[in-house]
MMTF fields as JSON, N, C-alpha, C and O atoms, coordinates in Angstrom:
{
  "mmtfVersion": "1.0.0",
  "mmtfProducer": "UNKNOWN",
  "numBonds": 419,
  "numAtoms": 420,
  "numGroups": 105,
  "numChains": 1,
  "numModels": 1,
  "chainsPerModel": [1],
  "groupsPerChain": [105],
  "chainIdList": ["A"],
  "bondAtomList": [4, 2, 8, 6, 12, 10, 16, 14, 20, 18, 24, 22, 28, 26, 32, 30, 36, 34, 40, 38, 44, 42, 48, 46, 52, 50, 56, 54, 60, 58, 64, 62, 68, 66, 72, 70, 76, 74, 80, 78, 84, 82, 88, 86, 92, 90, 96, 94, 100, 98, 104, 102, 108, 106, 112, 110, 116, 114, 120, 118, 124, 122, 128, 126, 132, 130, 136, 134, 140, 138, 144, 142, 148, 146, 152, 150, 156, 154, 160, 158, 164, 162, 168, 166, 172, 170, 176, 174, 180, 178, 184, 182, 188, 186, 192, 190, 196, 194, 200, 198, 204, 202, 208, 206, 212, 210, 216, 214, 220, 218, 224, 222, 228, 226, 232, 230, 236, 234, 240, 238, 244, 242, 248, 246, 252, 250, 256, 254, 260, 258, 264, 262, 268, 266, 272, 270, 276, 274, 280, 278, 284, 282, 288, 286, 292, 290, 296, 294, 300, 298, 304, 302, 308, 306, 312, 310, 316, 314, 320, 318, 324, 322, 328, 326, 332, 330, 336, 334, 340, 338, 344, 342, 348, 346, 352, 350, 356, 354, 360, 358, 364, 362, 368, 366, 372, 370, 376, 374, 380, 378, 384, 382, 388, 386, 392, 390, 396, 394, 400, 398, 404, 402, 408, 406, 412, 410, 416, 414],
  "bondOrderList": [1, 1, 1, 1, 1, 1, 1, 1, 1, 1, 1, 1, 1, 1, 1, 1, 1, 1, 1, 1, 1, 1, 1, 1, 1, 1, 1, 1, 1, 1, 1, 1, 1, 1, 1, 1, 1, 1, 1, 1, 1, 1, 1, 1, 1, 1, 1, 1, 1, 1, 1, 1, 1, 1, 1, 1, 1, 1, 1, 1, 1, 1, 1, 1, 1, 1, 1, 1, 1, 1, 1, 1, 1, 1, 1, 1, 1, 1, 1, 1, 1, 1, 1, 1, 1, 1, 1, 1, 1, 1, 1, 1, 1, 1, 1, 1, 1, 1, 1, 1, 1, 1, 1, 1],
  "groupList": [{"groupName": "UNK", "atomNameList": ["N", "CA", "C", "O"], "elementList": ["N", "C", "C", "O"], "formalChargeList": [0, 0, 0, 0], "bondAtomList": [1, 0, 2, 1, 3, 2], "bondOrderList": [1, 1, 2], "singleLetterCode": "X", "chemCompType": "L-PEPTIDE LINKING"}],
  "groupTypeList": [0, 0, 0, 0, 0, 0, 0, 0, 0, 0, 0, 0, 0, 0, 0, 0, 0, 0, 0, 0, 0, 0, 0, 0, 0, 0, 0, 0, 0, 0, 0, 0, 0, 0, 0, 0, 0, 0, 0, 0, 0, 0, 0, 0, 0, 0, 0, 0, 0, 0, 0, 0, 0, 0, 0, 0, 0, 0, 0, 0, 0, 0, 0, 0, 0, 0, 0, 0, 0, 0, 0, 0, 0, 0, 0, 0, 0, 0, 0, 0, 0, 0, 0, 0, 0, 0, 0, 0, 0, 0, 0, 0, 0, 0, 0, 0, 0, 0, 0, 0, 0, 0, 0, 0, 0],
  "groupIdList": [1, 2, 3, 4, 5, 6, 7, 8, 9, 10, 11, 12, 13, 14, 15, 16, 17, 18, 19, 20, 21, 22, 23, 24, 25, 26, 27, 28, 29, 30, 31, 32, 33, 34, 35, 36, 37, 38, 39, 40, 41, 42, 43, 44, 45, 46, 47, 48, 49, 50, 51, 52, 53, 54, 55, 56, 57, 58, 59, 60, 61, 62, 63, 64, 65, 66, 67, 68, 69, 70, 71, 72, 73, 74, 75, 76, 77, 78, 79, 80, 81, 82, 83, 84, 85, 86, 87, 88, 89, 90, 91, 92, 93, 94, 95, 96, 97, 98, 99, 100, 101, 102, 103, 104, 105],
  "secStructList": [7, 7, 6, 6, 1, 1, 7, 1, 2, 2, 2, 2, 2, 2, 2, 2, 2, 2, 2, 2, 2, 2, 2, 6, 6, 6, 6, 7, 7, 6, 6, 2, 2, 2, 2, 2, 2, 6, 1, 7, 1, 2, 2, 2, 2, 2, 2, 2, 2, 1, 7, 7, 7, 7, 2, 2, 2, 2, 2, 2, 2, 2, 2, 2, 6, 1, 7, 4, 4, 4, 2, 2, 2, 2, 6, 7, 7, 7, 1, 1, 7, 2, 2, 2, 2, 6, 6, 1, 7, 7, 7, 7, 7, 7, 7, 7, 7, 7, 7, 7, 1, 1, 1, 7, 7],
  "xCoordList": [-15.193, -14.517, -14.048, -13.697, -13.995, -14.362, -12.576, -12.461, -11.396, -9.991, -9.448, -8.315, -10.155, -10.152, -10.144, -9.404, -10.888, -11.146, -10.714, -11.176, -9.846, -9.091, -7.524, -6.971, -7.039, -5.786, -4.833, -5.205, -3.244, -2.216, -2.009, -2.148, -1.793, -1.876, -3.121, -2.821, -4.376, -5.482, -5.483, -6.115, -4.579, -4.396, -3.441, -3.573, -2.447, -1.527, -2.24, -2.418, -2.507, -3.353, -4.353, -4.331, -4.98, -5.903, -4.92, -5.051, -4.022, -3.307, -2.673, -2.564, -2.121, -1.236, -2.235, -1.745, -3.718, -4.505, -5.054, -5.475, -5.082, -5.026, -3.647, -3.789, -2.473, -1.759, -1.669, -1.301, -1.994, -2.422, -3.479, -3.455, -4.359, -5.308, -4.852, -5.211, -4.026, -3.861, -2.791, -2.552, -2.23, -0.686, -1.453, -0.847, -2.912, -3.083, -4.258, -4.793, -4.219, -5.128, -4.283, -4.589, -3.033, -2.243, -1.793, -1.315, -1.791, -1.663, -0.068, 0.489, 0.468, 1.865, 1.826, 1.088, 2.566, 2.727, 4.02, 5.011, 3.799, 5.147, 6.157, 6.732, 6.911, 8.368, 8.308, 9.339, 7.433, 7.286, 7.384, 8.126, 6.141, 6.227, 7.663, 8.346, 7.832, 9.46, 10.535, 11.161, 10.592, 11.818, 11.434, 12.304, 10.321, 10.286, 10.137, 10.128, 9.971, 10.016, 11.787, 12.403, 12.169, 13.786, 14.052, 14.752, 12.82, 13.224, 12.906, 12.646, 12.971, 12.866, 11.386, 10.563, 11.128, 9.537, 9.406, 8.303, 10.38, 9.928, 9.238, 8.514, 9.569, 9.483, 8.46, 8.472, 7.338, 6.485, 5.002, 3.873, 5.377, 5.0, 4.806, 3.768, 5.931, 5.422, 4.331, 3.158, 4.795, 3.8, 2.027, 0.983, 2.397, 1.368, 0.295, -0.923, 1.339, 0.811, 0.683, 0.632, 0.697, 0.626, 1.672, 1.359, 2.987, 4.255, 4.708, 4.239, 5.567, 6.648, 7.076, 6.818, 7.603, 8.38, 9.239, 8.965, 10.555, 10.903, 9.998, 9.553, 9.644, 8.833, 9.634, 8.962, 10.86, 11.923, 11.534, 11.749, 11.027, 10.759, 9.092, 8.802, 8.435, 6.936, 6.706, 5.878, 7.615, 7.748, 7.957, 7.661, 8.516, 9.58, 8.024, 7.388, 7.931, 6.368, 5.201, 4.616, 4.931, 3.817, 4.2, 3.222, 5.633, 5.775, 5.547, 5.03, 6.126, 5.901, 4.518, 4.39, 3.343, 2.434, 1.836, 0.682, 2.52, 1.647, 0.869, -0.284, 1.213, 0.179, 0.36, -0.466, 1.231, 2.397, 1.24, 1.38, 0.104, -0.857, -1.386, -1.839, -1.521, -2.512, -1.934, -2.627, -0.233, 0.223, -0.568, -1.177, -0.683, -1.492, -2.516, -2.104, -4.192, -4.497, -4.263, -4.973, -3.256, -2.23, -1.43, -0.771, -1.518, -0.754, -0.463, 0.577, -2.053, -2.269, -1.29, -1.303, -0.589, -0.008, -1.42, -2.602, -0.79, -1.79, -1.658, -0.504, -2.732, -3.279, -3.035, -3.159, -2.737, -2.413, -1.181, -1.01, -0.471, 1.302, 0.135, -0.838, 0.66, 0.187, 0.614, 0.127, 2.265, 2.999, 2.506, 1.859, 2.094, 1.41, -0.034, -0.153, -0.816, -2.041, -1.444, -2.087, -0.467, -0.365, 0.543, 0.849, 1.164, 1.58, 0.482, 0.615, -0.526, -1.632, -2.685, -3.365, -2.784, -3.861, -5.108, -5.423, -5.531, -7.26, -8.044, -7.486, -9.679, -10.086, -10.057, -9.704, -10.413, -10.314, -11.299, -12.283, -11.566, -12.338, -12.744, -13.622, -12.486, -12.948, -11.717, -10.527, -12.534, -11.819, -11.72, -12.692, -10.428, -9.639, -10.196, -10.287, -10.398, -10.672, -8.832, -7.981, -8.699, -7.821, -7.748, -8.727, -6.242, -6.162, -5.975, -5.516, -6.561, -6.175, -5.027, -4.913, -4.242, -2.968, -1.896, -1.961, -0.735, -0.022, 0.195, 0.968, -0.858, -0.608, -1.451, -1.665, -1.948, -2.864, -4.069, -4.956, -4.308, -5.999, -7.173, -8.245],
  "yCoordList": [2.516, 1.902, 0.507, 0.423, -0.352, -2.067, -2.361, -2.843, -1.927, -1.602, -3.521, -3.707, -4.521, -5.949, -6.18, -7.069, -5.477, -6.653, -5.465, -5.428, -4.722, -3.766, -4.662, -5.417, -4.194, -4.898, -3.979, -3.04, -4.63, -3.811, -2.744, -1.627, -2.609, -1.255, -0.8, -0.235, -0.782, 0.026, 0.888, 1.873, 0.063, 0.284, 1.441, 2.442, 1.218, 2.303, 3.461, 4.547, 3.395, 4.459, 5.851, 6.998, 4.542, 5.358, 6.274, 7.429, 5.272, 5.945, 7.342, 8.303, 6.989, 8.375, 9.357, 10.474, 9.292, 10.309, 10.708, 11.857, 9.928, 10.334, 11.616, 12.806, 10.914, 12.001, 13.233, 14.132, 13.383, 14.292, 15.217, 16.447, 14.436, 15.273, 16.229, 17.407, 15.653, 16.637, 17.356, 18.347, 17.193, 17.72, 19.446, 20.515, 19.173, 19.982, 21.092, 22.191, 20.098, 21.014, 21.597, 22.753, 21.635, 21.867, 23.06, 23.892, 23.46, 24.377, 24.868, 25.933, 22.846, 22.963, 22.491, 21.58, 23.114, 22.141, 21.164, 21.389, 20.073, 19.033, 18.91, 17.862, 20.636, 20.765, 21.33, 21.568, 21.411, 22.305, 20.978, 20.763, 19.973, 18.972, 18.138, 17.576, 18.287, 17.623, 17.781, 16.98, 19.292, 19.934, 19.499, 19.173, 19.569, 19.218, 18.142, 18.135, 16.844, 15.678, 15.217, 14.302, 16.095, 15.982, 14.649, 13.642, 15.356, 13.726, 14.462, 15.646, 13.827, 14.415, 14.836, 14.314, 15.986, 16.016, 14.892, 14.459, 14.456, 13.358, 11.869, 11.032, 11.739, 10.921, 11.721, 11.507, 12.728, 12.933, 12.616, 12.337, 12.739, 12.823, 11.246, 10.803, 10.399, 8.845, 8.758, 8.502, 8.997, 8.463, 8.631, 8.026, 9.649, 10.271, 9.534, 9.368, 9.154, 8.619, 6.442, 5.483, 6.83, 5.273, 4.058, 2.874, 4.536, 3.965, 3.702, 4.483, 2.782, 2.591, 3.158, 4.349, 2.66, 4.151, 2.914, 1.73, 3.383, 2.755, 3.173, 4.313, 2.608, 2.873, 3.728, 4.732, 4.226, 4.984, 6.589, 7.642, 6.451, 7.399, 8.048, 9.177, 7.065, 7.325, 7.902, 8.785, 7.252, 8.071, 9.161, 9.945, 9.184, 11.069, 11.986, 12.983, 11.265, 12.071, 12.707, 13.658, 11.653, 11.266, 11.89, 12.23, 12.415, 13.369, 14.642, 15.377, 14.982, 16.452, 16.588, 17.622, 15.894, 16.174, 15.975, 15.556, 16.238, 16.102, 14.673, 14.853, 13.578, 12.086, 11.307, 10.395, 11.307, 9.795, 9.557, 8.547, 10.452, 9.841, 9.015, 8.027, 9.036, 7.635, 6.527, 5.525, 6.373, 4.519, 4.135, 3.07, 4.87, 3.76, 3.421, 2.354, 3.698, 3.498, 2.125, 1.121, 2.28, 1.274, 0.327, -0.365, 0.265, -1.048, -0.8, -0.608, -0.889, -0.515, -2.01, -3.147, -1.695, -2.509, -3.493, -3.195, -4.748, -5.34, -4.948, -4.584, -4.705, -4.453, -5.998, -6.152, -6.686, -7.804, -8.737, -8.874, -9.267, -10.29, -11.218, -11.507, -11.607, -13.277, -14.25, -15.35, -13.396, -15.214, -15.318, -16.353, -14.377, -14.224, -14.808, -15.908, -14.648, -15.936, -17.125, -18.095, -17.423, -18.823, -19.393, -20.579, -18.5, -19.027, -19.604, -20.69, -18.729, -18.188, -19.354, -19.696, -19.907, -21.215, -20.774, -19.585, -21.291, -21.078, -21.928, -22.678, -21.433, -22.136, -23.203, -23.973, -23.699, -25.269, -25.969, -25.597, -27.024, -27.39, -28.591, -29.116, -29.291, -30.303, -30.309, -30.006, -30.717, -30.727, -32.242, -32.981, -32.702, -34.323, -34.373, -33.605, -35.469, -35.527, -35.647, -36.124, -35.094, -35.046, -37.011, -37.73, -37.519, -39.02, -38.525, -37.396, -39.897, -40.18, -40.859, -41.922, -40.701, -40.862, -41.12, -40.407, -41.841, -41.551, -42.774, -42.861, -43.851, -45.051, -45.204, -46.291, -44.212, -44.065, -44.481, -44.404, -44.958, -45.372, -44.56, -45.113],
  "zCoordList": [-8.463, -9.585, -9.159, -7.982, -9.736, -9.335, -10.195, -11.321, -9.31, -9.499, -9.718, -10.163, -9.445, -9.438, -10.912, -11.333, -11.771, -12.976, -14.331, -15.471, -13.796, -14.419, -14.638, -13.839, -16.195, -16.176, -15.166, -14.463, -15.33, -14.476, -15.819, -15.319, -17.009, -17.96, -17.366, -16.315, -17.545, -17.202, -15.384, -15.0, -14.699, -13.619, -13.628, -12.924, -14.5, -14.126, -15.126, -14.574, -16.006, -16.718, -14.99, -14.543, -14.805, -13.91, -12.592, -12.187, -12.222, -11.623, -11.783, -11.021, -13.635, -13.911, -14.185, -14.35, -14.306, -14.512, -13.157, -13.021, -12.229, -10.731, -10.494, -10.218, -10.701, -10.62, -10.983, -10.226, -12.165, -13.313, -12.548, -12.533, -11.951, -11.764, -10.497, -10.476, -9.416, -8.631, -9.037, -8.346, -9.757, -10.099, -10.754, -10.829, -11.132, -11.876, -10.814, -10.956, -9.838, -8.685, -8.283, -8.577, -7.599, -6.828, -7.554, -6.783, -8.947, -10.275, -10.681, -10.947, -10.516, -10.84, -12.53, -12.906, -13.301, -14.678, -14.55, -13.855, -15.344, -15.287, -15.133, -14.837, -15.406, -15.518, -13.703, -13.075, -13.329, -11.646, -10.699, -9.741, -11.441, -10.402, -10.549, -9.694, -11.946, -11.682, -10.74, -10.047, -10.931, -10.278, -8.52, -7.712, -8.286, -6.858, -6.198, -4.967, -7.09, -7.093, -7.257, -6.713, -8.071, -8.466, -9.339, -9.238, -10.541, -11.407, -12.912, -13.129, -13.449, -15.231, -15.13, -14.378, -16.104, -16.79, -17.672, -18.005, -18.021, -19.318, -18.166, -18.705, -16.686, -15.63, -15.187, -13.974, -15.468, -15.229, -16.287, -15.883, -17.452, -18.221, -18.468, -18.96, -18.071, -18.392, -17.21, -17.484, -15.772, -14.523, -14.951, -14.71, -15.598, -16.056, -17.068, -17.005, -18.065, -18.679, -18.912, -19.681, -17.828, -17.516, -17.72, -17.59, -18.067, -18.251, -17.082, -16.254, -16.556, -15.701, -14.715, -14.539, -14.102, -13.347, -12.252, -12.449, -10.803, -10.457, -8.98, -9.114, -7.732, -6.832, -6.395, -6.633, -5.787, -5.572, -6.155, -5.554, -7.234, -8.745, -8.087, -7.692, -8.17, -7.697, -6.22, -6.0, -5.095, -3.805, -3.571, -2.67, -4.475, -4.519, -5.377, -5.035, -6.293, -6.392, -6.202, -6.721, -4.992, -4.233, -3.28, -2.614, -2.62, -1.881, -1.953, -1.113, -3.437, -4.46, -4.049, -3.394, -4.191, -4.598, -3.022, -2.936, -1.88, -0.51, -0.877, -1.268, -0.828, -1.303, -0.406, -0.358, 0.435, 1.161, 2.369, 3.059, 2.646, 3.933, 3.147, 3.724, 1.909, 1.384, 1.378, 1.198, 1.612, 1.797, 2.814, 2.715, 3.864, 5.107, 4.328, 3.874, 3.583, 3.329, 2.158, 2.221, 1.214, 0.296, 0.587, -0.188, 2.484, 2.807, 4.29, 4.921, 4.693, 6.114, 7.075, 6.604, 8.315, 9.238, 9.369, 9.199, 9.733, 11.071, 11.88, 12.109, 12.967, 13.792, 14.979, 16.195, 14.103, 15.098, 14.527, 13.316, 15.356, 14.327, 14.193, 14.889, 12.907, 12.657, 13.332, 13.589, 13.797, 14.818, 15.337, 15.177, 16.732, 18.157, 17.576, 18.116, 16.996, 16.767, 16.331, 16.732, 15.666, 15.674, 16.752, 16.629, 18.117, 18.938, 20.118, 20.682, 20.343, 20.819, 20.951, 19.983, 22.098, 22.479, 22.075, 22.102, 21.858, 21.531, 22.994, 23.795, 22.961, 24.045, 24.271, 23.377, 25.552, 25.834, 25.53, 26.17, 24.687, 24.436, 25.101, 24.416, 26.176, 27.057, 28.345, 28.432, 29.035, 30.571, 30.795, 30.639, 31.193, 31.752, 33.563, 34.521, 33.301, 35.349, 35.617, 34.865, 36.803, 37.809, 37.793, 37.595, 38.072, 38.871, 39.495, 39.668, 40.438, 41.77, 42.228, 41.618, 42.95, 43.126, 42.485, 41.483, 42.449, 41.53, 40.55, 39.595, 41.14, 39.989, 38.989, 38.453, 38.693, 37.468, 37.778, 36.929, 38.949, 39.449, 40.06, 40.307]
}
């Protein structure tokens, strides 16, 4: 699914039917996943349906529903700091002759 040229409504749509869909593998109904999420069915029923929610709201969800290994995937670390490359010399690109003594000759 090409998730780029999808609006942010179409986005959350797909999302809340993502949820939906496992909410319904897992063979909890709305008022089940609520209670164990510890948030309203009516706060299931929007996620669901592609409304709003606060990220606070959606975590607690995504826990209900065993989901939270997929943030790494949703906002994997670097693997490397950005400072440390921009502190970080790069190769040398030409070599200076040595002077000879100390008057610059």
């Amino acid at each position: 699914m090409a998730f780029e040229f999808m609006t942010i409504s179409e986005l959350a749509i797909e999302l809340g039917s993502r949820l939906r869909d496992r909410r319904i593998a897992l063979g909890f109904d709305q008022e089940e996943l609520a209670a164990r999420a510890g948030v309203t069915d009516r706060t299931i029923r929007d996620l669901e349906g592609g409304k709003g929610s606060t990220v606070h709201t959606f975590l607690r969800v995504l826990k209900a529903l065993d989901l939270l290994d997929g943030l790494s995937a949703l906002a994997p670390r670097p693997s490397v700091d950005p400072m440390a490359l921009l502190v970080q010399r790069g190769p040398k690109l030409r070599v200076r002759r040595k002077r000879k003594g100390g008057d610059g000759i």
